[in-house]
Backbone as JSON Lines, residues from 0, in Angstrom:
{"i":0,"aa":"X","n":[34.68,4.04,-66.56],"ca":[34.64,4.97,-65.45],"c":[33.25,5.6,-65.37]}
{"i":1,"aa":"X","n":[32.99,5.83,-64.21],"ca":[31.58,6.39,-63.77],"c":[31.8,7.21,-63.05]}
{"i":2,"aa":"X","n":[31.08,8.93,-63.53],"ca":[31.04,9.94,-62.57],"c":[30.08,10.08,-61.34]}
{"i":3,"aa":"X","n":[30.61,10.77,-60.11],"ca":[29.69,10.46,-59.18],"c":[29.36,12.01,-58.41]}
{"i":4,"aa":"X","n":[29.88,12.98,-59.02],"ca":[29.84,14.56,-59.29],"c":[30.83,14.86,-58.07]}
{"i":5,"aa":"X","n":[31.27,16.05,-57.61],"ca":[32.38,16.51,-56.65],"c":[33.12,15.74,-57.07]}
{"i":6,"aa":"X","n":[33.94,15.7,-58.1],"ca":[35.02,15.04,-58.75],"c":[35.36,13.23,-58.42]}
{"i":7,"aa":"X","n":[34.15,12.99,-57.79],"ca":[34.41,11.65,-57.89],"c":[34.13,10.62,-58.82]}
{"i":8,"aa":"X","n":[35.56,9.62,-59.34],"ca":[34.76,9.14,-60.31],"c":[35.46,7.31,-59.78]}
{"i":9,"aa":"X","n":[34.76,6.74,-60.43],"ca":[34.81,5.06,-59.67],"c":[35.8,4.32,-61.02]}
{"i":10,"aa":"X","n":[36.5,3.48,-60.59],"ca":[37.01,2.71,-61.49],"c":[36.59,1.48,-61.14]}
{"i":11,"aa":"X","n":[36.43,0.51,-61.85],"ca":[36.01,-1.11,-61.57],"c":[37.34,-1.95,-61.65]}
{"i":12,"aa":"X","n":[37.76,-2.49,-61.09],"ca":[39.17,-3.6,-60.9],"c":[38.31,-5.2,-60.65]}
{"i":13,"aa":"X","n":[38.93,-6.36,-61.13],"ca":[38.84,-7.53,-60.97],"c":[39.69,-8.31,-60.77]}
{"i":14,"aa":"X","n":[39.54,-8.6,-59.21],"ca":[40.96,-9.32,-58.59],"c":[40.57,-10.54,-58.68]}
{"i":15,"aa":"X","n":[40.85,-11.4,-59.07],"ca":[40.73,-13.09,-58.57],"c":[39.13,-13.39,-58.19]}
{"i":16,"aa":"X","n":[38.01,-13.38,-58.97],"ca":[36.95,-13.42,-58.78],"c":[35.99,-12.17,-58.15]}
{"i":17,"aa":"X","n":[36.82,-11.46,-57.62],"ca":[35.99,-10.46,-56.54],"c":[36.15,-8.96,-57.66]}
{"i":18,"aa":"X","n":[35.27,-7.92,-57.41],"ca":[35.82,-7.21,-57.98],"c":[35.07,-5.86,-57.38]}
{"i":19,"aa":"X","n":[36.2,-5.13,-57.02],"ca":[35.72,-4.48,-56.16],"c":[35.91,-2.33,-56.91]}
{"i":20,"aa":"X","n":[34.83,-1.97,-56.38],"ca":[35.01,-0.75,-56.47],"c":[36.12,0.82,-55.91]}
{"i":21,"aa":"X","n":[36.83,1.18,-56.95],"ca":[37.8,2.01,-56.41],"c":[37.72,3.93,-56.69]}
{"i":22,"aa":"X","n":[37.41,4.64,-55.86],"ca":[36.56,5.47,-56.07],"c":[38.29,6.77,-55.82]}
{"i":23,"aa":"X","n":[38.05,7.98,-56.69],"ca":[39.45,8.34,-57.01],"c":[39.97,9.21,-55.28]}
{"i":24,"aa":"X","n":[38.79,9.28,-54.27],"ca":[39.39,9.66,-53.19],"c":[40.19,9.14,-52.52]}
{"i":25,"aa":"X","n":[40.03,7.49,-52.7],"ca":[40.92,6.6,-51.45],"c":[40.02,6.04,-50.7]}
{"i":26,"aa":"X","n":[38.95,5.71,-50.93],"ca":[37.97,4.83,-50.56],"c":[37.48,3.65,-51.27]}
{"i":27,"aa":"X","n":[37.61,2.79,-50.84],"ca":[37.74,0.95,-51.64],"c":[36.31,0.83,-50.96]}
{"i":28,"aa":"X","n":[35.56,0.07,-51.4],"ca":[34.27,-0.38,-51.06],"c":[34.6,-1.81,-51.36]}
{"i":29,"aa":"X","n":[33.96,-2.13,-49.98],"ca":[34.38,-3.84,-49.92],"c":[33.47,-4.83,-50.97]}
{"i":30,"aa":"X","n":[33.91,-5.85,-51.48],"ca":[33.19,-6.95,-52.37],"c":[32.11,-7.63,-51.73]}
{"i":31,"aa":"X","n":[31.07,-7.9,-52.07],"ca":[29.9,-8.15,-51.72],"c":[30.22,-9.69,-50.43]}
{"i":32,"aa":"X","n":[31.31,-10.36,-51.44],"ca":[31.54,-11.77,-49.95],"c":[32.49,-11.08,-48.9]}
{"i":33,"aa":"X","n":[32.99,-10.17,-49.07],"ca":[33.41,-9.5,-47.53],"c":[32.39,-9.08,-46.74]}
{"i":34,"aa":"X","n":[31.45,-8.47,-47.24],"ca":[30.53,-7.85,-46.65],"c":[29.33,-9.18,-45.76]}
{"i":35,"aa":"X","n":[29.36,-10.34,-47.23],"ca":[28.46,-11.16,-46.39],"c":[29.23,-12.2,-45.21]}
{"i":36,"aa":"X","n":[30.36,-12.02,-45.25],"ca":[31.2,-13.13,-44.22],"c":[31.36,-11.96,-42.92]}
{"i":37,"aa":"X","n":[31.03,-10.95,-43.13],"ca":[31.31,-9.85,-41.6],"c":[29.95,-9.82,-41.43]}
{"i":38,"aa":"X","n":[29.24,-9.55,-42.15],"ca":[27.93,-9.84,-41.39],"c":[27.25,-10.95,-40.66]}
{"i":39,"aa":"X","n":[27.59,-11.76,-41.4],"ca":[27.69,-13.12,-40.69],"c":[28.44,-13.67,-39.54]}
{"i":40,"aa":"X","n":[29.64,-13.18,-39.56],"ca":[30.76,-13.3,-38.15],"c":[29.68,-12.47,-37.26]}
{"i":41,"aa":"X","n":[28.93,-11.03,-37.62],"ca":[28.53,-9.9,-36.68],"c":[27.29,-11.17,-35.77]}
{"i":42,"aa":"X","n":[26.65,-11.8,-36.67],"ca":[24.98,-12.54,-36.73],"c":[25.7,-13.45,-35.84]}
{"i":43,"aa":"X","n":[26.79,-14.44,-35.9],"ca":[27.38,-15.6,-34.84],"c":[27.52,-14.72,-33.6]}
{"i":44,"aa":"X","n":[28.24,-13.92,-33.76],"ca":[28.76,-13.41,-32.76],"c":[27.11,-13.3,-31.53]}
{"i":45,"aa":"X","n":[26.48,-12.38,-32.32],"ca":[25.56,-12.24,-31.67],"c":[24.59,-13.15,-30.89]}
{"i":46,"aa":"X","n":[24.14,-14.0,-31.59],"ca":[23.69,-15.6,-31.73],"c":[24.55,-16.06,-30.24]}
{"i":47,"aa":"X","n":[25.85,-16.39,-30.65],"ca":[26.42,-16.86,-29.59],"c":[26.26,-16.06,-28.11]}
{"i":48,"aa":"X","n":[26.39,-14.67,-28.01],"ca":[26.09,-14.19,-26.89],"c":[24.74,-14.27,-25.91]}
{"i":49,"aa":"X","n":[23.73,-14.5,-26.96],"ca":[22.69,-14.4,-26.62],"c":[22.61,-15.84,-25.85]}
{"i":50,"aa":"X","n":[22.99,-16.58,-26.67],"ca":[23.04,-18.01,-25.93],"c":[23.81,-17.92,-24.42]}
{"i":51,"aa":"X","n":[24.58,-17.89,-24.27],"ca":[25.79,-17.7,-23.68],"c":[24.93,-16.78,-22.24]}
{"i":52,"aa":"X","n":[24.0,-15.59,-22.61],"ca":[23.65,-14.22,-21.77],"c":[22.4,-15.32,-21.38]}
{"i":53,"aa":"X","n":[21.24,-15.7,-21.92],"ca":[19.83,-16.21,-21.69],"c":[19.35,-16.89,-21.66]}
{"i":54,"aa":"X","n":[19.92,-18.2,-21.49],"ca":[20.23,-19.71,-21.8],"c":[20.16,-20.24,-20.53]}
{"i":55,"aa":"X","n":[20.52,-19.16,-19.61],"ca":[21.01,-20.07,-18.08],"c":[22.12,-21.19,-17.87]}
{"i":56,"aa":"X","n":[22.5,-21.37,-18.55],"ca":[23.97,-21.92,-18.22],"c":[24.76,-20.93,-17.6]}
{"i":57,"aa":"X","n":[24.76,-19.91,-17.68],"ca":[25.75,-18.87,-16.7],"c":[25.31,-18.27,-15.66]}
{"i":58,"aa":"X","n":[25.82,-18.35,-14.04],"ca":[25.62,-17.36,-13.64],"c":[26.3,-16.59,-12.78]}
{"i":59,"aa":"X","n":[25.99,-15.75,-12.14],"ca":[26.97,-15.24,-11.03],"c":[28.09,-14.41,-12.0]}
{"i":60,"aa":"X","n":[29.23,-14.65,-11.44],"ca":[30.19,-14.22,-11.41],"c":[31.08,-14.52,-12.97]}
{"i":61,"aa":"X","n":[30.65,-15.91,-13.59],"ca":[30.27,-16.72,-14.78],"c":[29.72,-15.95,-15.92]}
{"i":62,"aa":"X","n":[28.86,-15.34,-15.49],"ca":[27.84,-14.76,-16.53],"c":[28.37,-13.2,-16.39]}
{"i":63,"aa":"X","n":[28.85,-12.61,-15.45],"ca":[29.43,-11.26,-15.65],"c":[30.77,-11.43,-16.17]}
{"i":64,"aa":"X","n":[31.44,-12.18,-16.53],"ca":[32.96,-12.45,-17.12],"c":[32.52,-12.63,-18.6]}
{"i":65,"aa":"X","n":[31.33,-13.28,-18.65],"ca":[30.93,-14.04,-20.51],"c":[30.75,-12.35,-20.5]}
{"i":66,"aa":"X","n":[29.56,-11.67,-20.49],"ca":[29.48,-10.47,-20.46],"c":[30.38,-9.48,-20.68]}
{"i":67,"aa":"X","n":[31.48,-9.34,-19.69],"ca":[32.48,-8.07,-20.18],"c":[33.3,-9.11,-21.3]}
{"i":68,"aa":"X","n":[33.75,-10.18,-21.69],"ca":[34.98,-10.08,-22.52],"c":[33.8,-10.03,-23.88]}
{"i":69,"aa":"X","n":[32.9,-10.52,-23.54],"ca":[32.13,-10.05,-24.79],"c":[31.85,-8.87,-25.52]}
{"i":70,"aa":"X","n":[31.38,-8.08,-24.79],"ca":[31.75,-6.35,-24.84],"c":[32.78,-5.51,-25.11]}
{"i":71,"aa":"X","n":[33.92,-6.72,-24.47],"ca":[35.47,-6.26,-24.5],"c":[36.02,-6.34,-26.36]}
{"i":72,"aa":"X","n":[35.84,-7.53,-26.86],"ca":[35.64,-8.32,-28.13],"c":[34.69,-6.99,-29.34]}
{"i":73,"aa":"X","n":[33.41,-6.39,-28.76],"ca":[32.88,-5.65,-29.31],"c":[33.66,-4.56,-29.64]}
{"i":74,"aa":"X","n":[33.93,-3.78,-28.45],"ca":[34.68,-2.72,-28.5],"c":[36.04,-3.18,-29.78]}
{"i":75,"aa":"X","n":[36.87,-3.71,-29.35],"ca":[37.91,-4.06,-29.7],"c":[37.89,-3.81,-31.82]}
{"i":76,"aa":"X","n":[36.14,-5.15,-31.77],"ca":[36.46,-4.91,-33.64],"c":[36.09,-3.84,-33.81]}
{"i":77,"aa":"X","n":[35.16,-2.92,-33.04],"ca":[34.86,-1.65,-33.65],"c":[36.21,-0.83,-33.84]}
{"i":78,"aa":"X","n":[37.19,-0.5,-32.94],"ca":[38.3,0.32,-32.83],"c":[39.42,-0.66,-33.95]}
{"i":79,"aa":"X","n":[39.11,-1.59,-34.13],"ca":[40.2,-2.24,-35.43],"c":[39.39,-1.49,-36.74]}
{"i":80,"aa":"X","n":[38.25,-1.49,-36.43],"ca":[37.92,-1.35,-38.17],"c":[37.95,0.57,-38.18]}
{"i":81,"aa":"X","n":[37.62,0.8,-37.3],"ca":[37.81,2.58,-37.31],"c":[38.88,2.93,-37.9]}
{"i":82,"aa":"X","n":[40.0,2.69,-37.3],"ca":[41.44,2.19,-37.57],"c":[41.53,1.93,-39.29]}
{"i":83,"aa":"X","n":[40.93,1.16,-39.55],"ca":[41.02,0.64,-40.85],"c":[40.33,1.6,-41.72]}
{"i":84,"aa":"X","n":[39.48,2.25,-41.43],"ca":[38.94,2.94,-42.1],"c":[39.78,4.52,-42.18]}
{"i":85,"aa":"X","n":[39.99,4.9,-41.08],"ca":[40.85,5.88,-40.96],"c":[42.31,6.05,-42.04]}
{"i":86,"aa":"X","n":[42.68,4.61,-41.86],"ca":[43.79,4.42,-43.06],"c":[43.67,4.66,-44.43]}
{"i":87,"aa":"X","n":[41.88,4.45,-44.94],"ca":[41.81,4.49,-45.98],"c":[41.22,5.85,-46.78]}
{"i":88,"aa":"X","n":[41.22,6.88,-46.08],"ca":[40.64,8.35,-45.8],"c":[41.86,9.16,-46.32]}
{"i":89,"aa":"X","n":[41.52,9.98,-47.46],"ca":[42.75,10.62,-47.98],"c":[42.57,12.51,-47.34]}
{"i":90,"aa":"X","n":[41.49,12.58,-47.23],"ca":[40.94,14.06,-46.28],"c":[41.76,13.7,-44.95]}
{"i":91,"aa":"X","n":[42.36,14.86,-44.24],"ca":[42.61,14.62,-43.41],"c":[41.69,14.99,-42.03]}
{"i":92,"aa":"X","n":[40.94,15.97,-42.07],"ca":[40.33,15.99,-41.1],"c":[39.12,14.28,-40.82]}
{"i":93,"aa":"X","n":[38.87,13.96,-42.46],"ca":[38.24,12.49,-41.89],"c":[39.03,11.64,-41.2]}
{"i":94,"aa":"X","n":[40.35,11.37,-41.65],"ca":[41.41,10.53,-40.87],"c":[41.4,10.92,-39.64]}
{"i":95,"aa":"X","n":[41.07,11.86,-39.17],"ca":[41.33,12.57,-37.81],"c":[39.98,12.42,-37.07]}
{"i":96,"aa":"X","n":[38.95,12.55,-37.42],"ca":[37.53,11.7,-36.95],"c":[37.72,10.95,-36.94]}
{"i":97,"aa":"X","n":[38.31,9.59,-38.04],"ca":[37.89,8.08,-37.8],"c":[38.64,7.82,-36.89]}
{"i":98,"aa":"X","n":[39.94,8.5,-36.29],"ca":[40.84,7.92,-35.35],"c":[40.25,8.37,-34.17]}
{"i":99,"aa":"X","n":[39.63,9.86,-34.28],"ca":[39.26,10.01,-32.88],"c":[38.16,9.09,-32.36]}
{"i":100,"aa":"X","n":[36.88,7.93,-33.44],"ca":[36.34,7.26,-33.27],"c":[36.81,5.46,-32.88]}
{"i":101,"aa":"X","n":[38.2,5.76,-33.19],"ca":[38.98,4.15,-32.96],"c":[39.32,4.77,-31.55]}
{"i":102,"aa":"X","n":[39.9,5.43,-31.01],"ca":[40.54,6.07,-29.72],"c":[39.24,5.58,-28.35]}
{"i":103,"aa":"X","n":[38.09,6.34,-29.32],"ca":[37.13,5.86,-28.48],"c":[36.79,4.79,-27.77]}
{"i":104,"aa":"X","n":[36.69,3.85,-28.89],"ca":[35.95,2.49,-28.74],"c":[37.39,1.35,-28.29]}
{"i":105,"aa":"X","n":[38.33,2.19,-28.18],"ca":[39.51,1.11,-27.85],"c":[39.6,1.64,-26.43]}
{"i":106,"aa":"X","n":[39.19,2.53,-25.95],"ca":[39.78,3.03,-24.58],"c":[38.45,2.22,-23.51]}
């Protein structure tokens, strides 16, 4: 165990190769290949839009549809992971920010 002062202290767990940090508030910090496979989904994602937005294969009416569901898609993982994060928040006024930040980005 490792102290991290304001009574936080971290425990180390090892699940099936991954091993991830568990900190005594209720906050899990994700394993380094979660982190690099969402960043990477974030980098396609992006990649692909750009193609998709500047490429000229789209236009008109074409290229404003690629556009909003793309945005739509944005919004969407942001308000899933707010959500997710909100769940994992043992304070309640944070639970109550992260939701008012999923509310946001889903509306």
């Amino acid at each position: 165990m490792r102290g991290f002062g304001r009574g936080f202290t971290a425990h180390k767990i090892k699940h099936e190769r991954e091993e991830y940090t568990l900190i005594e508030n209720g906050v899990n910090c994700a394993s380094s290949r979660t982190r690099v496979l969402t960043l990477s989904a974030l980098v396609a994602f992006v990649v692909v839009y750009g193609i998709g937005t500047y490429s000229g294969l789209l236009e008109g009416v074409a290229l404003l549809w690629w556009s909003d569901i793309a945005w739509t898609i944005s919004s969407l993982a942001a308000g899933l992971k707010c959500l997710h994060t909100a769940r994992a928040r043992t304070r309640r006024n944070e639970r109550l920010a992260w939701y008012a930040f999923a509310i946001a980005a889903l509306l």
